[in-house]
OpenMM code with the backbone's topology and positions (N, CA, C; nanometers):
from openmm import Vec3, app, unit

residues = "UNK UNK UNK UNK UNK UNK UNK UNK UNK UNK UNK UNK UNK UNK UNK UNK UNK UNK UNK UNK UNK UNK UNK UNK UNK UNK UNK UNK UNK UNK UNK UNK UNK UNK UNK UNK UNK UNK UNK UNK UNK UNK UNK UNK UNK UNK UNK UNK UNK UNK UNK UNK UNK UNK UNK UNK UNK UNK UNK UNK UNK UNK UNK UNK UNK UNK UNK UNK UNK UNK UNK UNK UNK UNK UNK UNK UNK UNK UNK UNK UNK UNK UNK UNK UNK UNK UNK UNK UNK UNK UNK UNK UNK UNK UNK UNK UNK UNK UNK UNK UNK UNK UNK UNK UNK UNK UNK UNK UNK UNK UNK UNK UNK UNK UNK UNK UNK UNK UNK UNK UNK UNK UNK UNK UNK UNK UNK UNK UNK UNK UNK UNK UNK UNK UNK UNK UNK UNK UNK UNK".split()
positions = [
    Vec3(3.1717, -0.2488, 0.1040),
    Vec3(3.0607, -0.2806, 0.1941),
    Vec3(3.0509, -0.4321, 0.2032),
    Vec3(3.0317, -0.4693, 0.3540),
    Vec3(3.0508, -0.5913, 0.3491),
    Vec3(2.8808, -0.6522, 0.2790),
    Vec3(2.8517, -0.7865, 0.2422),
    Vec3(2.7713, -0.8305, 0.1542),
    Vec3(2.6678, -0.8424, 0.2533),
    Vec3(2.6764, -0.8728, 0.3928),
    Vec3(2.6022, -0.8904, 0.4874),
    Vec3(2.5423, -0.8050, 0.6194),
    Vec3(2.6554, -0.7392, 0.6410),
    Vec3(2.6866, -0.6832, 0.7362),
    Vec3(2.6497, -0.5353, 0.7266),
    Vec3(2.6324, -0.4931, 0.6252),
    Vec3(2.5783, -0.3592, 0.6222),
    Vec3(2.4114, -0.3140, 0.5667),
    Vec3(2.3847, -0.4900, 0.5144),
    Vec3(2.2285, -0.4375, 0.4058),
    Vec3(2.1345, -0.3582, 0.5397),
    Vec3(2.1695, -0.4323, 0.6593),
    Vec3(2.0434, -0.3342, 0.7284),
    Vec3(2.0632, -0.1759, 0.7413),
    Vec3(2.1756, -0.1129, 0.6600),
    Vec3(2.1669, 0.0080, 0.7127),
    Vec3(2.1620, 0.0950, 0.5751),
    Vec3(2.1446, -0.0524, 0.4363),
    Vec3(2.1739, 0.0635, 0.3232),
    Vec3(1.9805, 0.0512, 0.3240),
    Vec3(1.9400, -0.0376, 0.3459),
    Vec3(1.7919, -0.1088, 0.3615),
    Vec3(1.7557, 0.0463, 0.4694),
    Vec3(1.8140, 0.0676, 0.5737),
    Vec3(1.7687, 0.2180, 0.6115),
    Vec3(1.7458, 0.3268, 0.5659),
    Vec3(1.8840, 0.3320, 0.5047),
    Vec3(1.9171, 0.4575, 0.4539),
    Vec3(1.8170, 0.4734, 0.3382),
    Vec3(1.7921, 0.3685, 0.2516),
    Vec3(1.6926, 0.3303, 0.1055),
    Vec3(1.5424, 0.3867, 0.1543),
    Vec3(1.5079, 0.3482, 0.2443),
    Vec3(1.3517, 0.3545, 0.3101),
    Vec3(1.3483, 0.4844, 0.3680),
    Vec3(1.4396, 0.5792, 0.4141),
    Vec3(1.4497, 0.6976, 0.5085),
    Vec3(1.4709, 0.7579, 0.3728),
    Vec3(1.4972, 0.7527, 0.2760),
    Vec3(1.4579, 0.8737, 0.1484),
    Vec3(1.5881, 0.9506, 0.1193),
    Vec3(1.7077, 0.8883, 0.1697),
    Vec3(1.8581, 0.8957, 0.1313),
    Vec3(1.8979, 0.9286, 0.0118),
    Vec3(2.0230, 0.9978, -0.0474),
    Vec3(2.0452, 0.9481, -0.1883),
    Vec3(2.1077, 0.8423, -0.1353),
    Vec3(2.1587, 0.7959, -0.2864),
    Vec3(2.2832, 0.6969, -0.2912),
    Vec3(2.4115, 0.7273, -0.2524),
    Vec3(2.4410, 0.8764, -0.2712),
    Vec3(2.5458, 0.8717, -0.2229),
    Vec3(2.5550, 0.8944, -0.0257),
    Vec3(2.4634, 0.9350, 0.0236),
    Vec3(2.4306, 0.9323, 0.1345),
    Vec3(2.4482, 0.8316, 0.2074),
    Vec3(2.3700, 0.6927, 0.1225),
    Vec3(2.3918, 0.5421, 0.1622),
    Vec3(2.4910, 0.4995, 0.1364),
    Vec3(2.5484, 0.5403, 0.0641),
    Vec3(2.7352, 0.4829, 0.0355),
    Vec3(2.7969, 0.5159, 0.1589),
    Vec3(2.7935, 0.5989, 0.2195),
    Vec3(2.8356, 0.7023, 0.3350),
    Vec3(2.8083, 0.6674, 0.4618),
    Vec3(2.7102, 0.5915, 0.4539),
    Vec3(2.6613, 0.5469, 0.5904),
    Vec3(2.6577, 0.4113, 0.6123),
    Vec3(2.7246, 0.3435, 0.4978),
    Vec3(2.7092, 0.1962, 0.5028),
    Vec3(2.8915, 0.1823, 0.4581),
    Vec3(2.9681, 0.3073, 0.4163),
    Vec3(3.1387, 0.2311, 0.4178),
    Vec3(3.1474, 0.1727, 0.2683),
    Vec3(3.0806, 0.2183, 0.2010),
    Vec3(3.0699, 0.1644, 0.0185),
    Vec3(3.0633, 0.2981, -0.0513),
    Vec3(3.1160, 0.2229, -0.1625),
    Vec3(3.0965, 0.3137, -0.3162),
    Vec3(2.9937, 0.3253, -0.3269),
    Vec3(2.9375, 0.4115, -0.4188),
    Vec3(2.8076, 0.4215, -0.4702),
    Vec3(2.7267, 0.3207, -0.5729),
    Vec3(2.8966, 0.3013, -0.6374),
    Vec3(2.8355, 0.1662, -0.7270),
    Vec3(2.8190, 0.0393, -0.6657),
    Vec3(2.8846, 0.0145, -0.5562),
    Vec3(2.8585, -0.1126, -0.4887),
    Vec3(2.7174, -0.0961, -0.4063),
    Vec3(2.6562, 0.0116, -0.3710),
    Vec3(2.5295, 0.0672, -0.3320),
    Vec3(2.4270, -0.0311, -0.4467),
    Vec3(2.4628, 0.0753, -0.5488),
    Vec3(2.3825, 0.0339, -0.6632),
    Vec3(2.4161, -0.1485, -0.7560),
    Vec3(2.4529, -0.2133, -0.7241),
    Vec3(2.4603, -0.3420, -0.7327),
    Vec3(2.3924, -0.3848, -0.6693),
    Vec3(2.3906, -0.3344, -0.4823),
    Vec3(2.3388, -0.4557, -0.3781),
    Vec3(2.2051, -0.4235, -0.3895),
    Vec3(2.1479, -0.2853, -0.4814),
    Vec3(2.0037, -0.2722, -0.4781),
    Vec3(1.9369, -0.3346, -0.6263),
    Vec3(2.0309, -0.4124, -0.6802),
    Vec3(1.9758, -0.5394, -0.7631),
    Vec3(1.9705, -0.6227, -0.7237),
    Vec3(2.0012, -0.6812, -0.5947),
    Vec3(1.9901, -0.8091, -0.5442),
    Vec3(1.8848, -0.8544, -0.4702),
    Vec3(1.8199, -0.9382, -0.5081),
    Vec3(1.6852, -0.9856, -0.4750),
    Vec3(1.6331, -0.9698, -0.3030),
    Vec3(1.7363, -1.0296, -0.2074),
    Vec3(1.6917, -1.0254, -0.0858),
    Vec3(1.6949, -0.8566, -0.0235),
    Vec3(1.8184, -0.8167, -0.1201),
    Vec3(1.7547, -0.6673, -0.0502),
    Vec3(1.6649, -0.5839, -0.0916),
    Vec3(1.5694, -0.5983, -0.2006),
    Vec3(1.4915, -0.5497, -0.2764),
    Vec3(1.3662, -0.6262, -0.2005),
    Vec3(1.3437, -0.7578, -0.1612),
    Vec3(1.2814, -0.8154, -0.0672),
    Vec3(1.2902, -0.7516, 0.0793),
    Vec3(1.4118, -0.6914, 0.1622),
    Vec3(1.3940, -0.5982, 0.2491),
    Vec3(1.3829, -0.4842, 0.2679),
    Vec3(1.4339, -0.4459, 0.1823),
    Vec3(1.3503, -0.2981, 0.1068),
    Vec3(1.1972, -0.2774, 0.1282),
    Vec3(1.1387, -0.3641, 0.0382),
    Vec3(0.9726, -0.4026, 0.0550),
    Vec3(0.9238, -0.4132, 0.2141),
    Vec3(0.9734, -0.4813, 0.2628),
    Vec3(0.9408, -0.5642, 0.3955),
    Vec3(0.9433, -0.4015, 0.5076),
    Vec3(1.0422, -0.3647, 0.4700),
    Vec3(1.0811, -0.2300, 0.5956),
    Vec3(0.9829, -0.1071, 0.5527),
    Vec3(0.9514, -0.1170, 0.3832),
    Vec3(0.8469, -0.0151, 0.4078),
    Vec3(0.7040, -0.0267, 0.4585),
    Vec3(0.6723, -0.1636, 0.3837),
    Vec3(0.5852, -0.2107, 0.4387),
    Vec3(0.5580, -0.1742, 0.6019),
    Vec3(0.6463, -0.2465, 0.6708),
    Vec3(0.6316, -0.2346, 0.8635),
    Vec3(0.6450, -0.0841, 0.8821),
    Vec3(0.6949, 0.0106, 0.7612),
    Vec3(0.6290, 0.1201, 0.8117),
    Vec3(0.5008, 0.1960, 0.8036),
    Vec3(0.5020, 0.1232, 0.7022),
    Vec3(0.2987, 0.1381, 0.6524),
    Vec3(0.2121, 0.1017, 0.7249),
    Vec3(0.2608, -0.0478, 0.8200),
    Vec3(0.1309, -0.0664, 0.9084),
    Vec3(0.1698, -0.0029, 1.0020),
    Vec3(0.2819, 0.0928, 1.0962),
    Vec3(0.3248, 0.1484, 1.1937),
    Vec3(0.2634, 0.2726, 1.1687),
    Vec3(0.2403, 0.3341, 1.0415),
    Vec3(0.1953, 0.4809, 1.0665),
    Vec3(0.0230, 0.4684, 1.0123),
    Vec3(-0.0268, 0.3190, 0.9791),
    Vec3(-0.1503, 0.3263, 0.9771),
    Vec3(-0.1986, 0.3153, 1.1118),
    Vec3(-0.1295, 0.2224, 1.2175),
    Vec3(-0.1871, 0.2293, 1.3596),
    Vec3(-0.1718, 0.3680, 1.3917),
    Vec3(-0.0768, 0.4777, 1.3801),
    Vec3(-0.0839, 0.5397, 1.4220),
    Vec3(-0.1992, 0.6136, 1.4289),
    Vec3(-0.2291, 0.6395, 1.2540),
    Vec3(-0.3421, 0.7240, 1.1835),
    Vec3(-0.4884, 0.6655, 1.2812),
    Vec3(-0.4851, 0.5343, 1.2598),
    Vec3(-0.5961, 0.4871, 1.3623),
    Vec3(-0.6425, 0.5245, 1.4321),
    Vec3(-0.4951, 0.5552, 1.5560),
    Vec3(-0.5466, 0.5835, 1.6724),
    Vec3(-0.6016, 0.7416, 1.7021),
    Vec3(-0.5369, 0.8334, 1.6349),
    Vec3(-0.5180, 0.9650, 1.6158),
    Vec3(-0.6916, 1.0024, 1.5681),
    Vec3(-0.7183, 0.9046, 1.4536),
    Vec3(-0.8834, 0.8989, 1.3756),
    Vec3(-1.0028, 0.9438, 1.5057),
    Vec3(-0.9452, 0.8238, 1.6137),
    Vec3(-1.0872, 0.8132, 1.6878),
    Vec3(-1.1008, 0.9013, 1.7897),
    Vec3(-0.9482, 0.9905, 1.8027),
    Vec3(-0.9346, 1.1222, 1.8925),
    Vec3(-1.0057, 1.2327, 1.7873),
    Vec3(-1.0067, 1.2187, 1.6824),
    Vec3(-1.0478, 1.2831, 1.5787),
    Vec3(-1.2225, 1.3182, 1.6292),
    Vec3(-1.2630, 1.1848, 1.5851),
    Vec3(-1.3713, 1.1813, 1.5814),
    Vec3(-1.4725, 1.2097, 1.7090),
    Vec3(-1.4278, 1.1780, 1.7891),
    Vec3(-1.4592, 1.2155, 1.9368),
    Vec3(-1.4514, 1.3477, 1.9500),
    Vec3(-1.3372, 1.4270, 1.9238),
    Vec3(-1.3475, 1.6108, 1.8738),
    Vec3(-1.4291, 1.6511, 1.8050),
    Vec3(-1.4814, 1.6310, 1.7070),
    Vec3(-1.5422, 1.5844, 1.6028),
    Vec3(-1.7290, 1.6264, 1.6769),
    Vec3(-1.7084, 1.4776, 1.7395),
    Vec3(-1.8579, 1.5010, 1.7892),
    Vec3(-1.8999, 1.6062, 1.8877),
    Vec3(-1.7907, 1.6385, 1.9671),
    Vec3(-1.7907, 1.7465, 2.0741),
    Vec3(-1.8312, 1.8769, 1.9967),
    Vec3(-1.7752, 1.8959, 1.8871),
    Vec3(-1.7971, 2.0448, 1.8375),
    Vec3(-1.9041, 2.0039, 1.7375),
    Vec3(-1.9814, 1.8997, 1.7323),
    Vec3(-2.1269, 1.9317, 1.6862),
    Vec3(-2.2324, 2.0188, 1.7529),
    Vec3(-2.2310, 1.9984, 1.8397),
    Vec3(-2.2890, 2.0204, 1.9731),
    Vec3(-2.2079, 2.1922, 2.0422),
    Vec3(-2.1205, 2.2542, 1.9611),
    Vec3(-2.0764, 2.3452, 2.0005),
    Vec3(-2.1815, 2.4685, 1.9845),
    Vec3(-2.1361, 2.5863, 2.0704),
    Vec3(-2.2541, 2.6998, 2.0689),
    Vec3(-2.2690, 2.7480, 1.9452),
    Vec3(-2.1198, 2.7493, 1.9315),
    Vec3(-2.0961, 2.8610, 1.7956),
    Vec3(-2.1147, 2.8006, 1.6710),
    Vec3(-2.2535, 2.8294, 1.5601),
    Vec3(-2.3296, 2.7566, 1.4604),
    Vec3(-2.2046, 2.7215, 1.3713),
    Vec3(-2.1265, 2.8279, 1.3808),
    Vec3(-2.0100, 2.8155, 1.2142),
    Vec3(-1.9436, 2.6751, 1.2938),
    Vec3(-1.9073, 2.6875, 1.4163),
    Vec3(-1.7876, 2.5773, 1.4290),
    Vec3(-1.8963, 2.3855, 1.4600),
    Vec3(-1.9953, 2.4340, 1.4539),
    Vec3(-2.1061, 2.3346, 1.4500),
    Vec3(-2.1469, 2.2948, 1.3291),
    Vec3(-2.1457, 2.4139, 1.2163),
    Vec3(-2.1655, 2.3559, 1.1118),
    Vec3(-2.0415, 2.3011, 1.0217),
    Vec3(-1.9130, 2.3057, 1.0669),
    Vec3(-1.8125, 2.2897, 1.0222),
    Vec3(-1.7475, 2.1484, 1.0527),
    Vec3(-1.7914, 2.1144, 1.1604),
    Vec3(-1.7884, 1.9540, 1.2335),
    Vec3(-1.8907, 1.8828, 1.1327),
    Vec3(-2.0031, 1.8891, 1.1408),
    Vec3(-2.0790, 1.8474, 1.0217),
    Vec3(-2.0690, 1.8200, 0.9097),
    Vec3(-2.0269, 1.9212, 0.8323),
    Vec3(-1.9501, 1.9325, 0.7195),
    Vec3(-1.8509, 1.8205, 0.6801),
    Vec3(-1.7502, 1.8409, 0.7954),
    Vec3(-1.6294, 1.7481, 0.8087),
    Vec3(-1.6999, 1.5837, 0.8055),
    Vec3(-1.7598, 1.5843, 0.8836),
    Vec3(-1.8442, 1.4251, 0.9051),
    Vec3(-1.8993, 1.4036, 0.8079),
    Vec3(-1.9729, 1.4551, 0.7577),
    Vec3(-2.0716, 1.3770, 0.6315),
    Vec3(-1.9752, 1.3532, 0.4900),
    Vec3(-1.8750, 1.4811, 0.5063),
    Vec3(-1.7939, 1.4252, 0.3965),
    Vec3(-1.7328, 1.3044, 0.4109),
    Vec3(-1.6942, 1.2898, 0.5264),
    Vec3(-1.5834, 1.1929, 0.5233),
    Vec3(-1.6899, 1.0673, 0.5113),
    Vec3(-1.7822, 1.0594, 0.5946),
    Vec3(-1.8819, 0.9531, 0.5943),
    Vec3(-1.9032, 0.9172, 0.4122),
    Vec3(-1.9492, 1.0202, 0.3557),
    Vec3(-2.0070, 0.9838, 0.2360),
    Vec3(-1.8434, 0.9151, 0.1469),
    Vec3(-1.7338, 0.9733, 0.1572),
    Vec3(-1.6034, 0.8743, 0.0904),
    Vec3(-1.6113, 0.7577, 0.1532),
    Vec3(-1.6188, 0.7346, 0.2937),
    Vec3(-1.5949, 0.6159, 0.3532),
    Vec3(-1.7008, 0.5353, 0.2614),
    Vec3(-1.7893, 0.5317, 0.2694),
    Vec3(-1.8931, 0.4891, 0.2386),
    Vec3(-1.8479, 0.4159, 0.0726),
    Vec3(-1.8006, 0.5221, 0.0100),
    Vec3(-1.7859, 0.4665, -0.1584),
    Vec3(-1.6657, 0.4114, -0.1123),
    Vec3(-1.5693, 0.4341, -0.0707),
    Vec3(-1.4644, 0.3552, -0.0466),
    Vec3(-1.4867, 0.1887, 0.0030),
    Vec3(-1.5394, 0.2093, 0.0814),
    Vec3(-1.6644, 0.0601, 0.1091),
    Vec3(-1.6976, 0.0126, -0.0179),
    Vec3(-1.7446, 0.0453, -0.0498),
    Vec3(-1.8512, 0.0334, -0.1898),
    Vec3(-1.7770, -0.0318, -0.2946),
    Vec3(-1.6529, 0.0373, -0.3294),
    Vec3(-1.5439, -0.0089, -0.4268),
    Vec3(-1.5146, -0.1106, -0.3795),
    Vec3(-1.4824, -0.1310, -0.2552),
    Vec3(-1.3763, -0.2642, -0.1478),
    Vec3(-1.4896, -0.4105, -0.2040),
    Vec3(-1.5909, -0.3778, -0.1802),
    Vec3(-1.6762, -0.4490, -0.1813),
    Vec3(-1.6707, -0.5388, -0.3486),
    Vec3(-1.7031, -0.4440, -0.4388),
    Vec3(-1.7045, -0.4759, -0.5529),
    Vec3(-1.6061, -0.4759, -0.6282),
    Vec3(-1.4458, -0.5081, -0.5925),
    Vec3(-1.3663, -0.5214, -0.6504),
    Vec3(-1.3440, -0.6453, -0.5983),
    Vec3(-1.3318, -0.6946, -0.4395),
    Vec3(-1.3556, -0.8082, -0.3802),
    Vec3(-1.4397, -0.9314, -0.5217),
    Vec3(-1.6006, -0.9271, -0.4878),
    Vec3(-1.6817, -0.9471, -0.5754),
    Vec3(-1.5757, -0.9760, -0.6879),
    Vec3(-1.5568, -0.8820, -0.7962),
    Vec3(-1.4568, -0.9414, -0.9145),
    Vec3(-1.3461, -1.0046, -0.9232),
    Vec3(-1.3121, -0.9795, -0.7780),
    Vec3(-1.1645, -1.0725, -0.7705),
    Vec3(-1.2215, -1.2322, -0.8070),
    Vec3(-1.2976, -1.2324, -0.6397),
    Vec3(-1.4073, -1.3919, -0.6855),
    Vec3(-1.4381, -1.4458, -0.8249),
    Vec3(-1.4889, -1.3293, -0.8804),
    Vec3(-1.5158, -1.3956, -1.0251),
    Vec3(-1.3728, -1.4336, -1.1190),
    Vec3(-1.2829, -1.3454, -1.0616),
    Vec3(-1.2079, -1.3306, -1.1829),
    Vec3(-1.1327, -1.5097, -1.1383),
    Vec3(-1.1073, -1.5060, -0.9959),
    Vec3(-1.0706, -1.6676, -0.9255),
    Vec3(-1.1246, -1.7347, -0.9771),
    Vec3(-1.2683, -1.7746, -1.0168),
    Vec3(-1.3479, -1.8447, -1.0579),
    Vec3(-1.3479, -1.8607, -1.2079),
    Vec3(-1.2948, -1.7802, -1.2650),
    Vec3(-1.2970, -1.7957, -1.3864),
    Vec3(-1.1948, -1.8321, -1.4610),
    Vec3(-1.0494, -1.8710, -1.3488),
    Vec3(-0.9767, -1.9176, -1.3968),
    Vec3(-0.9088, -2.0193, -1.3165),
    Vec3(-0.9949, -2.0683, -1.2236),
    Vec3(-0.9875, -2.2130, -1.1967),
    Vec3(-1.0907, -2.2593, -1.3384),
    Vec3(-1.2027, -2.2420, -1.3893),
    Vec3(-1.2791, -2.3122, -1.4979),
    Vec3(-1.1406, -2.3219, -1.5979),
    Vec3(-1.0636, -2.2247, -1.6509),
    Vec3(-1.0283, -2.2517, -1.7788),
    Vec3(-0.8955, -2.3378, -1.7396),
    Vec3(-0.8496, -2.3376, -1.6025),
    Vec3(-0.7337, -2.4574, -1.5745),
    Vec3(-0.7769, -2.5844, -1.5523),
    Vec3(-0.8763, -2.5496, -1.5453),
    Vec3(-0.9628, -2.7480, -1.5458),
    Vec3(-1.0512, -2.7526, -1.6539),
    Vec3(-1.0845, -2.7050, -1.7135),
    Vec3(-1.1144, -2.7327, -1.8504),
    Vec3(-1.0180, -2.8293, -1.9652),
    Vec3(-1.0974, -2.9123, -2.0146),
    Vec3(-0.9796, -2.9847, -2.0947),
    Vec3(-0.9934, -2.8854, -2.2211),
    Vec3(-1.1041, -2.8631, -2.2667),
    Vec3(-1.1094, -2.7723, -2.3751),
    Vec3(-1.0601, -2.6391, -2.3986),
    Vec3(-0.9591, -2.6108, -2.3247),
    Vec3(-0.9109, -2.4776, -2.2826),
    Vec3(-0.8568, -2.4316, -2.3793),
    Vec3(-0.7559, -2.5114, -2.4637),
    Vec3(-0.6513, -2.5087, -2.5425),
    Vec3(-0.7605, -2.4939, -2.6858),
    Vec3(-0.8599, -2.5510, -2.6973),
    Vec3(-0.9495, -2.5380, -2.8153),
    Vec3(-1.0058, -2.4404, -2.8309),
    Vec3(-1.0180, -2.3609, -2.7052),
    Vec3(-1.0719, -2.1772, -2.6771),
    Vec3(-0.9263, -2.0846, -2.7856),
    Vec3(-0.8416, -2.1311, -2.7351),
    Vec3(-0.7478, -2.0581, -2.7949),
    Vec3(-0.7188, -2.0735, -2.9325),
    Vec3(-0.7588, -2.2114, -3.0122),
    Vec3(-0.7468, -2.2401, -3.1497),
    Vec3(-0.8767, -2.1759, -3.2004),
    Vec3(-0.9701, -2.1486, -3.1977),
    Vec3(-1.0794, -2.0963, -3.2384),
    Vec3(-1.0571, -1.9354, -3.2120),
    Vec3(-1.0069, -1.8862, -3.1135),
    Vec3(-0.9844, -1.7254, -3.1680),
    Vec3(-0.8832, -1.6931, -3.2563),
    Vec3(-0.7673, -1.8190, -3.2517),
    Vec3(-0.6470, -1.8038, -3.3666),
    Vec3(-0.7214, -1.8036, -3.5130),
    Vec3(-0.8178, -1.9230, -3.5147),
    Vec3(-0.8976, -1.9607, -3.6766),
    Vec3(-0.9654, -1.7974, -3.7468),
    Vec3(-1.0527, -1.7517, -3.6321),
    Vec3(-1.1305, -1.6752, -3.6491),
    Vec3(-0.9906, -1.5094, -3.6915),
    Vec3(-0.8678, -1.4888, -3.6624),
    Vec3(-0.8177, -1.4062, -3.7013),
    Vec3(-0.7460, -1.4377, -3.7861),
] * unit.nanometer
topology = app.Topology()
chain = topology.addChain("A")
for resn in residues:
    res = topology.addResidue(resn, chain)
    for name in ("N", "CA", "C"):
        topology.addAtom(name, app.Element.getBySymbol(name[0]), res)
């Protein structure tokens, strides 16, 4: 396999849920030369990168699909039939009440990030930083 010329297709084959020997197969390589080029930093860097762009490709999707959702959603609140009225309901408040803690977490993990930032810009500008660490050494 050439060193260049093929990573975009073992970088495919890797992300599409291939074996190795599959990707050997589709890229013109051994399996062990497979498994070398997936120690090498830039393709382990495109590896990342391609799943990634598929993560935000099938979150737009999910997106868009959500607000067809929800629009169905509201239509069959309002439906004759109580079961399929109370079942839209159902569906909504649950999801509302996760969204909601899901919020909730976002929020307050945010919040600790801040602190946790803050708390270690203090001990990198601290001159006494290093004296924090001799005093828990003394004390054990």
């Amino acid at each position: 396999m050439k060193e260049t010329g093929n990573t975009a297709v073992l970088v495919a084959g890797i992300v599409a849920g291939r074996s190795l020997r599959e990707v050997a197969a589709m890229a013109g390589a051994s399996v062990s030369t497979v498994q070398r080029r997936l120690k090498d930093p830039d393709v382990i860097a495109d590896i990342k990168d391609e799943r990634s762009q598929q993560r935000q490709e099938t979150l737009g999707r999910f997106s868009q699909l959500r607000t067809s959702c929800i629009d169905r959603l509201a239509v069959l609140v309002d439906d004759a039939n109580a079961g399929i009225s109370l079942r839209a309901i159902a569906l909504i408040l649950n999801a509302t009440g996760r969204l909601d803690s899901t919020f909730d977490l976002e929020q307050r993990l945010t919040e600790l990030e801040g602190l946790f930032e803050a708390a270690a810009l203090e001990v990198d500008d601290g001159d006494d930083a290093g004296d924090d660490v001799q005093a828990v050494d003394d004390v054990g």
